[in-house]
MIDOSE-1310 file (N, C-alpha, C; in nm, 2 decimals, decimal comma, always signed):
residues 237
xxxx	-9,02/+9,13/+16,99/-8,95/+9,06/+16,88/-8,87/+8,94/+16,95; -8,89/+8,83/+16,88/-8,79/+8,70/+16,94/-8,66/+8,72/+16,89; -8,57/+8,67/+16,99/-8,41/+8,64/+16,98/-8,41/+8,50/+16,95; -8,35/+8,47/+16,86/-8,23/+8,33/+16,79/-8,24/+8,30/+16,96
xxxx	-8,25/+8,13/+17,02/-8,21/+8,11/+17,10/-8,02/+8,09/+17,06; -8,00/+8,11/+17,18/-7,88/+8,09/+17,18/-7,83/+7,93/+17,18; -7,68/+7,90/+17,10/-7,70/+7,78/+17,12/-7,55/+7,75/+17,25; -7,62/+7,59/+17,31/-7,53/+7,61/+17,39/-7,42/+7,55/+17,37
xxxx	-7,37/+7,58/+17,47/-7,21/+7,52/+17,50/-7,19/+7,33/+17,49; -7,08/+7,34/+17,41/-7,04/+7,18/+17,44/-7,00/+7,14/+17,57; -7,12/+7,03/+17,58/-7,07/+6,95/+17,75/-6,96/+6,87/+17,71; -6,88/+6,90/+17,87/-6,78/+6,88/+17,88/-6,79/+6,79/+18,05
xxxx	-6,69/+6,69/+18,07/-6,69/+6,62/+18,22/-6,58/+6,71/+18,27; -6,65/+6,74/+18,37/-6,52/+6,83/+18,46/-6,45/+6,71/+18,53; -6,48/+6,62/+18,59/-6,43/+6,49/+18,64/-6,34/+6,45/+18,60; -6,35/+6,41/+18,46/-6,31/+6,30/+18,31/-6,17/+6,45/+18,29
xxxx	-6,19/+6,58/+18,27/-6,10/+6,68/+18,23/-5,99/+6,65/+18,37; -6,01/+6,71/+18,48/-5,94/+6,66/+18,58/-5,86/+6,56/+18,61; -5,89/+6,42/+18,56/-5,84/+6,31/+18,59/-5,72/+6,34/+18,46; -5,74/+6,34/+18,33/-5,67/+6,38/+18,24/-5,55/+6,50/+18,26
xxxx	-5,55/+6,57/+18,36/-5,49/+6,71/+18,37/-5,41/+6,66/+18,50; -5,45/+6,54/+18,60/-5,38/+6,46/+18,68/-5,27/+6,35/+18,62; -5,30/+6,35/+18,52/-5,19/+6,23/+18,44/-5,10/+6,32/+18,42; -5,10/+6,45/+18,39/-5,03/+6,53/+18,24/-4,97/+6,58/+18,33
xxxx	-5,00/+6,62/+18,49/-4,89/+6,66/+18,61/-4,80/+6,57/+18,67; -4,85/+6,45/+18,68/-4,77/+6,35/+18,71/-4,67/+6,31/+18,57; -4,73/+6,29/+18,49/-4,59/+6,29/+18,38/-4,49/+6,35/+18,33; -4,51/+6,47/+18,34/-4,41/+6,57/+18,37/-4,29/+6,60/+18,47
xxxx	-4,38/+6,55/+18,61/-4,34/+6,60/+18,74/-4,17/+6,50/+18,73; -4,05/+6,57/+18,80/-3,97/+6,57/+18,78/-3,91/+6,41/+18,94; -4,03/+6,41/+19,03/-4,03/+6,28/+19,17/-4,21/+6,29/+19,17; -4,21/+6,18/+19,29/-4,32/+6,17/+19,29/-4,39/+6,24/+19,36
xxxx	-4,53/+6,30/+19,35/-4,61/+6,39/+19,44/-4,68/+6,35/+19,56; -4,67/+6,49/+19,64/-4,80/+6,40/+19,77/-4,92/+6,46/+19,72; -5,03/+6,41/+19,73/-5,17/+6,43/+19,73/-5,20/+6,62/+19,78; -5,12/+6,67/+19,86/-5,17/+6,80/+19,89/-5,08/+6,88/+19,76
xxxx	-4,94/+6,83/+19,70/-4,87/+6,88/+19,60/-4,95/+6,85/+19,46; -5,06/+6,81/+19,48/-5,11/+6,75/+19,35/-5,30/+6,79/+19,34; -5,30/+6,82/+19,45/-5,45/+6,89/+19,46/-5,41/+7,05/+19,45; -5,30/+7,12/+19,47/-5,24/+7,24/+19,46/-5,26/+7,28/+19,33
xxxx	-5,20/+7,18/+19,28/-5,14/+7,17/+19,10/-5,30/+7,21/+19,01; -5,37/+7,10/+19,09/-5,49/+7,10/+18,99/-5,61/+7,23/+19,05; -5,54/+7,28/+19,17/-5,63/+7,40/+19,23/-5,77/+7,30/+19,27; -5,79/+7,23/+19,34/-5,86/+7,13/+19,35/-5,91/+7,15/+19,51
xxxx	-5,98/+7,07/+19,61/-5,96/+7,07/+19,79/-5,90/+6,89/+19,76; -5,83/+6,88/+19,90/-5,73/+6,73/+19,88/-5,83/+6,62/+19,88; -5,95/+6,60/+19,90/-6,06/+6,57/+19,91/-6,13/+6,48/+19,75; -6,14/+6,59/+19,69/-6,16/+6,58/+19,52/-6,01/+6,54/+19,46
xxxx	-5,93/+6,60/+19,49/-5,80/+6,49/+19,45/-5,78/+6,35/+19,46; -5,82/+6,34/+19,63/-5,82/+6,21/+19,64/-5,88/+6,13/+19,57; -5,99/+6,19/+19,58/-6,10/+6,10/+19,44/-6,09/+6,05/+19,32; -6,01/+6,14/+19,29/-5,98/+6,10/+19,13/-5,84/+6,03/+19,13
xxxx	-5,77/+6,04/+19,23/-5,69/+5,95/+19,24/-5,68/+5,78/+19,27; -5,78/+5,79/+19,38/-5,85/+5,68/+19,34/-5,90/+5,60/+19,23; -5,93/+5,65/+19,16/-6,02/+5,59/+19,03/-5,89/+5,60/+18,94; -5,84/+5,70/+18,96/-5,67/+5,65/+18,83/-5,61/+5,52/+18,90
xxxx	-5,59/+5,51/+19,04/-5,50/+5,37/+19,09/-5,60/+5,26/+19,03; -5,71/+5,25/+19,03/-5,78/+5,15/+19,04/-5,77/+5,12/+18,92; -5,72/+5,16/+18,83/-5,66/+5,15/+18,66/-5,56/+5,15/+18,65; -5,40/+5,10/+18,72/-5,32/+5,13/+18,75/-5,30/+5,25/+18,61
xxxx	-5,31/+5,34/+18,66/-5,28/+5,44/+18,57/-5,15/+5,54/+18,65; -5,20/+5,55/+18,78/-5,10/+5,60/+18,86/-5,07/+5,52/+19,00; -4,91/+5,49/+19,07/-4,91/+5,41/+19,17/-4,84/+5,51/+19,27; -4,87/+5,44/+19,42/-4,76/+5,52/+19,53/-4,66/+5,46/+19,59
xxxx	-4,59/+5,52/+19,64/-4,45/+5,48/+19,70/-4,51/+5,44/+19,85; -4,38/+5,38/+19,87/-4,41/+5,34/+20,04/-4,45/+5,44/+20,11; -4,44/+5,62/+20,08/-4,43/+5,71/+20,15/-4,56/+5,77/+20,13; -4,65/+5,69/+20,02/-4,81/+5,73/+19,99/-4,78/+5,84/+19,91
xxxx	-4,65/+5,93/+19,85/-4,66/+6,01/+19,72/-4,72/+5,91/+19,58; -4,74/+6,01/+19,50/-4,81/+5,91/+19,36/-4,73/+5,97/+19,25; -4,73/+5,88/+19,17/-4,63/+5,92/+19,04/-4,70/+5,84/+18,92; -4,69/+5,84/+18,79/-4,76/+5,78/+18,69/-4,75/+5,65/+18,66
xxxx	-4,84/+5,54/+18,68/-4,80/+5,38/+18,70/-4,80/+5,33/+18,57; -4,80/+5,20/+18,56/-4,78/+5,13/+18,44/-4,91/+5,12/+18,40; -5,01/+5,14/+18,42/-5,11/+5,17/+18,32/-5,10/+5,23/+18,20; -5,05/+5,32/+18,22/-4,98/+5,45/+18,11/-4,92/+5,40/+17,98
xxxx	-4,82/+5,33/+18,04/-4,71/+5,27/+17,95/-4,78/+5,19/+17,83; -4,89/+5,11/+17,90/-4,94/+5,03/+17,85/-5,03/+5,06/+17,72; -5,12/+5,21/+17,79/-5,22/+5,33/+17,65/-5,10/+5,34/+17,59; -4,97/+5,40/+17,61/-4,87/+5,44/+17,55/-4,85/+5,39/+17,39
xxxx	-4,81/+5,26/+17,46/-4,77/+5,17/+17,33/-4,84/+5,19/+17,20; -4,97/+5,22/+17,22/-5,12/+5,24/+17,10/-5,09/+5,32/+17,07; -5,00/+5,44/+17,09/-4,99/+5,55/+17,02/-4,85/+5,58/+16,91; -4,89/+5,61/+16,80/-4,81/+5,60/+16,68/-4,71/+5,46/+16,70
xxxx	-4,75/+5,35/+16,73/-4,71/+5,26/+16,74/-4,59/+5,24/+16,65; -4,66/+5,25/+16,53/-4,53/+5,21/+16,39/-4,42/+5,28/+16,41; -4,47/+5,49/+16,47/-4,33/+5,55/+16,50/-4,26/+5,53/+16,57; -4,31/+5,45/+16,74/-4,24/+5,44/+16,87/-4,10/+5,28/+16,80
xxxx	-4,16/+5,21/+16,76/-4,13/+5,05/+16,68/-3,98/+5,12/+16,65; -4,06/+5,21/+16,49/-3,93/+5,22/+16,37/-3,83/+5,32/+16,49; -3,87/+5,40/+16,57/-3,76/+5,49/+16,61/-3,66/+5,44/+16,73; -3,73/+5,33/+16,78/-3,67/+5,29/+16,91/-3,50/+5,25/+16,90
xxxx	-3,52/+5,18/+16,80/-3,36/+5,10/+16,81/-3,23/+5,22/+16,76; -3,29/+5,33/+16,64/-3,22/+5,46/+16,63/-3,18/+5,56/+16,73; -3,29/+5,56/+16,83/-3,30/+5,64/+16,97/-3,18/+5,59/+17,05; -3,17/+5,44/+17,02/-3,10/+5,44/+17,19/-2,88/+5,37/+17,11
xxxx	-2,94/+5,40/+16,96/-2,80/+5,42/+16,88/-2,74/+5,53/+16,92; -2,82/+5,68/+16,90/-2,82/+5,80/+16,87/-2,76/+5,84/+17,04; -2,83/+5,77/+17,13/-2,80/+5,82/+17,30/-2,66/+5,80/+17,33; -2,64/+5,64/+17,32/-2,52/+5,59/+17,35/-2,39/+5,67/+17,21
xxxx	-2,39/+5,66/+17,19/-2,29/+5,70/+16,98/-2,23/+5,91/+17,04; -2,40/+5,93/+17,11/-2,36/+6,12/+17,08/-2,37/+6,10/+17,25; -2,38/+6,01/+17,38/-2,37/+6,04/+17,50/-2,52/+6,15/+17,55; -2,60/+6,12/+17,51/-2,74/+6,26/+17,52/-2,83/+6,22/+17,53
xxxx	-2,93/+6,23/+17,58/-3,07/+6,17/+17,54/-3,08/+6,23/+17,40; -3,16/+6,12/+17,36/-3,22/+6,10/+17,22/-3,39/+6,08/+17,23; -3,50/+6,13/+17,17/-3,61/+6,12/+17,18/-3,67/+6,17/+17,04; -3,81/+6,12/+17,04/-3,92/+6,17/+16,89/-4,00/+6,29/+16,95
xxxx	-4,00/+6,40/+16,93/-4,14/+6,45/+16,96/-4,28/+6,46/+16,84; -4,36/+6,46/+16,88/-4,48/+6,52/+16,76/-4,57/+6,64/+16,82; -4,64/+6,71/+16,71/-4,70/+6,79/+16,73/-4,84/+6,78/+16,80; -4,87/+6,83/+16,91/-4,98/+6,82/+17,00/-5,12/+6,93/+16,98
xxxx	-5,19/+6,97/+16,89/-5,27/+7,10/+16,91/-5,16/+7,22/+16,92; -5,12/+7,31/+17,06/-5,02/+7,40/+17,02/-4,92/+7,33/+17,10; -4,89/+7,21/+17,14/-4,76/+7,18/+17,23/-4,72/+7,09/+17,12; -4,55/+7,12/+17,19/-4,47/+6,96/+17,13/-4,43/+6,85/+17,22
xxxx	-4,47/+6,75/+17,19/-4,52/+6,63/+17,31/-4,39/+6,52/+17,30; -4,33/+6,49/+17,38/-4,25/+6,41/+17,37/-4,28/+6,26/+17,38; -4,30/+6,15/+17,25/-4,36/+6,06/+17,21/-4,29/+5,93/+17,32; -4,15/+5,93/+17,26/-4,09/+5,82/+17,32/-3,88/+5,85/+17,34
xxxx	-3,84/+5,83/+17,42/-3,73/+5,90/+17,46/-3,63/+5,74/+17,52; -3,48/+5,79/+17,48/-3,37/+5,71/+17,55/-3,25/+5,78/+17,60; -3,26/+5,76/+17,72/-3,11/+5,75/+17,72/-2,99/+5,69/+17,76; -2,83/+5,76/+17,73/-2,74/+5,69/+17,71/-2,70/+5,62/+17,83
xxxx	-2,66/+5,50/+17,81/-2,61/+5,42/+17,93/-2,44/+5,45/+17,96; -2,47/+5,40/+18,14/-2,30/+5,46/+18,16/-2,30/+5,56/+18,20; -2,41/+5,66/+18,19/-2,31/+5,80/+18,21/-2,49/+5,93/+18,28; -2,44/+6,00/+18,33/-2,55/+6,06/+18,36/-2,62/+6,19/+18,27
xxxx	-2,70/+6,13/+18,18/-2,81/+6,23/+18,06/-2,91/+6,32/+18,15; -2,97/+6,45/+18,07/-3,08/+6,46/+18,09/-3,19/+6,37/+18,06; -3,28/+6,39/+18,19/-3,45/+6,31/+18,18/-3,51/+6,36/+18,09; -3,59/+6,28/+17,98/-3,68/+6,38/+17,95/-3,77/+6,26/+17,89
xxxx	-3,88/+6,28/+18,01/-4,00/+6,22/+18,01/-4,08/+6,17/+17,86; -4,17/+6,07/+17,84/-4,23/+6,05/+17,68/-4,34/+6,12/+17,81; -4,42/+6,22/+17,74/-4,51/+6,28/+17,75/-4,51/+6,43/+17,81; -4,36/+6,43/+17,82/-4,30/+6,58/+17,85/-4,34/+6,67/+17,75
xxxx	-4,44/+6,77/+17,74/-4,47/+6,85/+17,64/-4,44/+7,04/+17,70; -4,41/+7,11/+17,61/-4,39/+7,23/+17,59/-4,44/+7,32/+17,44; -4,41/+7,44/+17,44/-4,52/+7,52/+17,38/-4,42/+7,48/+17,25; -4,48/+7,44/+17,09/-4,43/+7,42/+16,96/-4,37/+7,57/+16,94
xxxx	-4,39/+7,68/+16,96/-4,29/+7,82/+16,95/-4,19/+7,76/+17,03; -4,12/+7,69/+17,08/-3,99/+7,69/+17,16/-3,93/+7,57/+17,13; -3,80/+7,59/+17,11/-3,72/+7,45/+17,11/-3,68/+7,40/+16,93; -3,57/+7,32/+16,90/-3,53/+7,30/+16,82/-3,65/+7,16/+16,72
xxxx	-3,73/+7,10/+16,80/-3,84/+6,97/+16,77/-3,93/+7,08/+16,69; -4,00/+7,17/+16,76/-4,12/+7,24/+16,73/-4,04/+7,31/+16,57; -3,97/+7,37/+16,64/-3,88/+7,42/+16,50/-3,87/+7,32/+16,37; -3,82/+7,22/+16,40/-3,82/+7,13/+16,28/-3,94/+7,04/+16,27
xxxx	-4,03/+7,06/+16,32/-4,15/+7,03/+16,23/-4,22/+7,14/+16,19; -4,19/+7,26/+16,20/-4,26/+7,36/+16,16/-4,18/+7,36/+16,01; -4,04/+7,35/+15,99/-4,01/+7,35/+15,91/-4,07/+7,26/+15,81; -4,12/+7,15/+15,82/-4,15/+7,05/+15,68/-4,28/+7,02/+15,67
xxxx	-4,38/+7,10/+15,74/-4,55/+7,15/+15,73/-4,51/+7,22/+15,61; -4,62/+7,18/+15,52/-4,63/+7,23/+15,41/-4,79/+7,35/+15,44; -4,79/+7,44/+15,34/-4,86/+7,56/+15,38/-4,99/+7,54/+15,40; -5,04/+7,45/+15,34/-5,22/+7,43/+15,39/-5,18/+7,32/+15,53
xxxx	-5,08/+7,26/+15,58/-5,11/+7,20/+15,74/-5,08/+7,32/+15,81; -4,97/+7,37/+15,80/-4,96/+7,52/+15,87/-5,09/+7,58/+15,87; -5,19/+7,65/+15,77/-5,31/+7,70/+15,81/-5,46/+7,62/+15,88; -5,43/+7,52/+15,82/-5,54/+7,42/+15,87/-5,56/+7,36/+16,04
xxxx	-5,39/+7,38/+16,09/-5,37/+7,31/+16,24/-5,32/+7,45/+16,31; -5,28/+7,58/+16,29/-5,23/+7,68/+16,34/-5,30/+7,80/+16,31; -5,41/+7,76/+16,24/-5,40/+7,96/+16,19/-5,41/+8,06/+16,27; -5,38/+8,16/+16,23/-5,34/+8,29/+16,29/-5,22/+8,30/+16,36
xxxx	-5,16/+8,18/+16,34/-5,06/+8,19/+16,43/-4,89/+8,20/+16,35; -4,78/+8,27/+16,38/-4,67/+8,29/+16,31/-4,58/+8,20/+16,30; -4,52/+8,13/+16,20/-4,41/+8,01/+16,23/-4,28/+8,08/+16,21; -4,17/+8,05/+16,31/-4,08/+8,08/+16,33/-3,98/+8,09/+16,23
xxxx	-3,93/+8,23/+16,24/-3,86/+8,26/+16,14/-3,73/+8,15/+16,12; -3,66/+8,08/+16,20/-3,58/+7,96/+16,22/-3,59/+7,87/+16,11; -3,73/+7,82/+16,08/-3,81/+7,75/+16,05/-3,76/+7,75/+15,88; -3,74/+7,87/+15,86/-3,69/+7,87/+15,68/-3,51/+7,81/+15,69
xxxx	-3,44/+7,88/+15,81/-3,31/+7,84/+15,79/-3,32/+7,63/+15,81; -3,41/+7,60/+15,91/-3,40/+7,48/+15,87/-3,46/+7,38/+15,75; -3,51/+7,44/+15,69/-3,58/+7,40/+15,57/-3,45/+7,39/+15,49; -3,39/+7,43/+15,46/-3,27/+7,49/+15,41/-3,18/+7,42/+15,46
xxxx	-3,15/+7,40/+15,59/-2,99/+7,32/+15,67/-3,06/+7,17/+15,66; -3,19/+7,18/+15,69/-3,24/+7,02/+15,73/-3,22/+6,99/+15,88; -3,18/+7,08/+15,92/-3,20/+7,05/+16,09/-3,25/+7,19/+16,18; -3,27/+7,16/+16,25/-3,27/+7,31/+16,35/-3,20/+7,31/+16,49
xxxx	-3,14/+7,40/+16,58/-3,11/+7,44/+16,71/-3,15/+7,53/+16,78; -3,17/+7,49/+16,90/-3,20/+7,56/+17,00/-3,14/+7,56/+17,13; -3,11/+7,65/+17,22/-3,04/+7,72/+17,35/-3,10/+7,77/+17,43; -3,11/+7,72/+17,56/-3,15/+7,81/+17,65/-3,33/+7,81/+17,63
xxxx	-3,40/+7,76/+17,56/-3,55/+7,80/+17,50/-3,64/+7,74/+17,60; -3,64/+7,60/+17,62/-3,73/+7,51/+17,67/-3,69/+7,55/+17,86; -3,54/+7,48/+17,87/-3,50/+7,51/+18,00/-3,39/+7,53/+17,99; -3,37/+7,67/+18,08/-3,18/+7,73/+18,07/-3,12/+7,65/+18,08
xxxx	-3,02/+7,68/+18,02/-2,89/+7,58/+17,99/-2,88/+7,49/+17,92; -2,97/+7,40/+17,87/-3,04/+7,30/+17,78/-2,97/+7,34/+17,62; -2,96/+7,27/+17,54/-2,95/+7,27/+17,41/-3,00/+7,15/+17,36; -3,04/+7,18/+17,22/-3,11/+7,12/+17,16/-3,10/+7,09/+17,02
xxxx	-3,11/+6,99/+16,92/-3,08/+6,95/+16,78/-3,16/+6,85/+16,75; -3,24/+6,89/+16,62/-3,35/+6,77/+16,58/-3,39/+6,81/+16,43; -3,41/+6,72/+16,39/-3,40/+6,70/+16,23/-3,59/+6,65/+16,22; -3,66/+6,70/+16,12/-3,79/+6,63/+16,11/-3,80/+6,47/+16,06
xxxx	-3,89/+6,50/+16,09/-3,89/+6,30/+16,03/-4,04/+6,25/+15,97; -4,08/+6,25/+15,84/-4,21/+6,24/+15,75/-4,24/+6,12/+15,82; -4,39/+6,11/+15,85/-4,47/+6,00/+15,86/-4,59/+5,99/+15,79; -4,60/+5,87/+15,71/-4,72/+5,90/+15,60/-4,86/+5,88/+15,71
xxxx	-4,92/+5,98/+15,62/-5,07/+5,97/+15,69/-5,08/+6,07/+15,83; -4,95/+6,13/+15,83/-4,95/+6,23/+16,00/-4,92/+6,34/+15,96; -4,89/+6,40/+16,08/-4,81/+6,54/+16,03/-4,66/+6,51/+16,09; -4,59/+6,60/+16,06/-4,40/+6,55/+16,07/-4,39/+6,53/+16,27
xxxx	-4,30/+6,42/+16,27/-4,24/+6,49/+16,41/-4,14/+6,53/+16,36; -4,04/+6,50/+16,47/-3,93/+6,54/+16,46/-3,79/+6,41/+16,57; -3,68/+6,38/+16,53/-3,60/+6,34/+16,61/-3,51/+6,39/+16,70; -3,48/+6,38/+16,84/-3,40/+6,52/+16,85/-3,32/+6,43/+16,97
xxxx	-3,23/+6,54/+17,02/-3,13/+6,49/+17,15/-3,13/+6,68/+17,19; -3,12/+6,61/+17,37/-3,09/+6,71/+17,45/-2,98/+6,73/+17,48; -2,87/+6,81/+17,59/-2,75/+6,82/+17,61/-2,74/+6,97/+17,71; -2,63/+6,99/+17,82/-2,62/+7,09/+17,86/-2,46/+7,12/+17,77
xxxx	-2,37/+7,05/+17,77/-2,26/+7,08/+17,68/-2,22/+6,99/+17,62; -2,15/+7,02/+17,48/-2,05/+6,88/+17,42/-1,97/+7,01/+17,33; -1,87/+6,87/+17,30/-1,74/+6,96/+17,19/-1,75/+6,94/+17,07; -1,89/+6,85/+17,05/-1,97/+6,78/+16,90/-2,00/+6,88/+16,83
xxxx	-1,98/+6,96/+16,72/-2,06/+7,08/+16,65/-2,18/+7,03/+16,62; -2,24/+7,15/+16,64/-2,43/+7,11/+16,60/-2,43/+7,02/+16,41; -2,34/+7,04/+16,34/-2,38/+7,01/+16,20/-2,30/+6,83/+16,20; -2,25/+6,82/+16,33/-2,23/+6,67/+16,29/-2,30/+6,58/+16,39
xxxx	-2,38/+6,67/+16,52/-2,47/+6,57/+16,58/-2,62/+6,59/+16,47; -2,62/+6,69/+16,41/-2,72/+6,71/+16,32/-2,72/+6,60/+16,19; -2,58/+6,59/+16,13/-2,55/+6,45/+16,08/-2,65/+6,35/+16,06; -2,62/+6,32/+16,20/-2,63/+6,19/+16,29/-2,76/+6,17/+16,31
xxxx	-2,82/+6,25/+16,30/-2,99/+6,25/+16,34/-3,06/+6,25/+16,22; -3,00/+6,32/+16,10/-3,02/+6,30/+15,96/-3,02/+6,14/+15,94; -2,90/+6,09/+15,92/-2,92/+5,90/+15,90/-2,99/+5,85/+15,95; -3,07/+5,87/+16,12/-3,18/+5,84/+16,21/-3,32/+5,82/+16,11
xxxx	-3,32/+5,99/+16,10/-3,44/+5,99/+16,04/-3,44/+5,97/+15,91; -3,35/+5,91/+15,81/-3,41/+5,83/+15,68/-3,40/+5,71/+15,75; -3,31/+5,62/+15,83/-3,36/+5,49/+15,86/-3,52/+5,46/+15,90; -3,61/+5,54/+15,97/-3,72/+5,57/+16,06/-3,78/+5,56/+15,90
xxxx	-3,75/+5,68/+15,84/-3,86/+5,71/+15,74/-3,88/+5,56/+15,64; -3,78/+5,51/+15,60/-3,75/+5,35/+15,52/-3,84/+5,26/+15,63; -3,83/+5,24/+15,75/-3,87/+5,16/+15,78/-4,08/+5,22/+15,76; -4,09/+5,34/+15,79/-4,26/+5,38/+15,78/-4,32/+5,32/+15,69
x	-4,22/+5,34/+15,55/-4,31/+5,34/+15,38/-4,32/+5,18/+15,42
């Protein structure tokens, strides 16, 4: 009796995956890497690292220091800009109100497949903020951003972009407050406050600020992120 051939697998560039999975460690990375700290990362031999590092510099995609570590170059910045453009535009000048006004970084995140990706970020001048990289991503279950866009997904984007998966019970109290928080979730000690923010034709981000402490109560930096994001939203329509 014949068997159904089987069908196959979608080709995929291991190369092209690699070089991609090289950007996403270096954007994150907190200094710059050496080539053996970065062929480690990608479980790679330093050999094939090198390779693909090559072909990223040759696009300034990634550059090195006098010390030959590599970090993410102005190539980047440049793809950057192409992305939700209208949101990076409308949100910029509120971000670096929001930094300086509440002393914190200020940043947009949006929703990534299951991460929440940090689009475009400021912080306050004068004084020493947490970093937090635009392309710094973590898991949408964690943190007050993922939270408040889970909250203002309406029930067919929740099934259509997540299924099977549970949205945080948080998620109703912010629907309800219009903001969400979070402690301790992403990285100890960290706190977090971010209000969603509608973008026609997308799914929600979110606006948010980081902080290890302040004497601000969460409902008046939450405020403040509220005015953020109807300025953002006025300027989208």
């Amino acid at each position: 009796m014949s068997q159904t051939p089987t069908k196959p697998a979608a080709a995929h560039s291991q190369t092209l995956s690699r070089g991609i999975r090289a950007l996403e460690i270096l954007a994150e990375a907190q200094s710059p890497m050496t080539i053996a700290e970065l062929s480690e990362a990608l479980e790679v031999h330093r050999s094939i690292a090198y390779r693909i590092l090559r072909t990223l510099e040759d696009h300034s995609l990634l550059m090195r220091d006098t010390a030959g570590r590599v970090q993410a170059g102005p190539g980047l910045a440049a793809l950057a800009r192409g992305v939700s453009r209208d949101l990076q535009s409308a949100a910029l000048p509120e971000l670096t109100t929001l930094a300086n006004d509440l002393m914190m970084t200020a940043f947009i995140a949006v929703w990534d497949q299951h991460d929440c990706v940090t689009l475009v970020t400021v912080e306050p001048r004068h004084t020493t903020a947490l970093v937090q990289h635009p392309g710094t991503r973590h898991s949408f279950a964690a943190g007050a951003p993922g939270i408040a866009i889970q909250s203002a997904l309406t029930r067919e984007q929740w099934e259509q972009h997540a299924p099977g998966e549970q949205i945080r019970p948080e998620a109703q109290l912010a629907k309800e407050t219009g903001y969400a928080v979070s402690h301790d979730e992403v990285i100890p000690g960290v706190s977090s406050v971010a209000v969603p923010v509608s973008v026609p034709g997308q799914l929600p981000a979110a606006i948010s600020v980081v902080y290890i402490r302040t004497d601000t109560p969460d409902r008046e930096i939450a405020a403040a992120l509220k005015r953020s994001a109807a300025t953002i939203e006025a300027e989208l329509r």
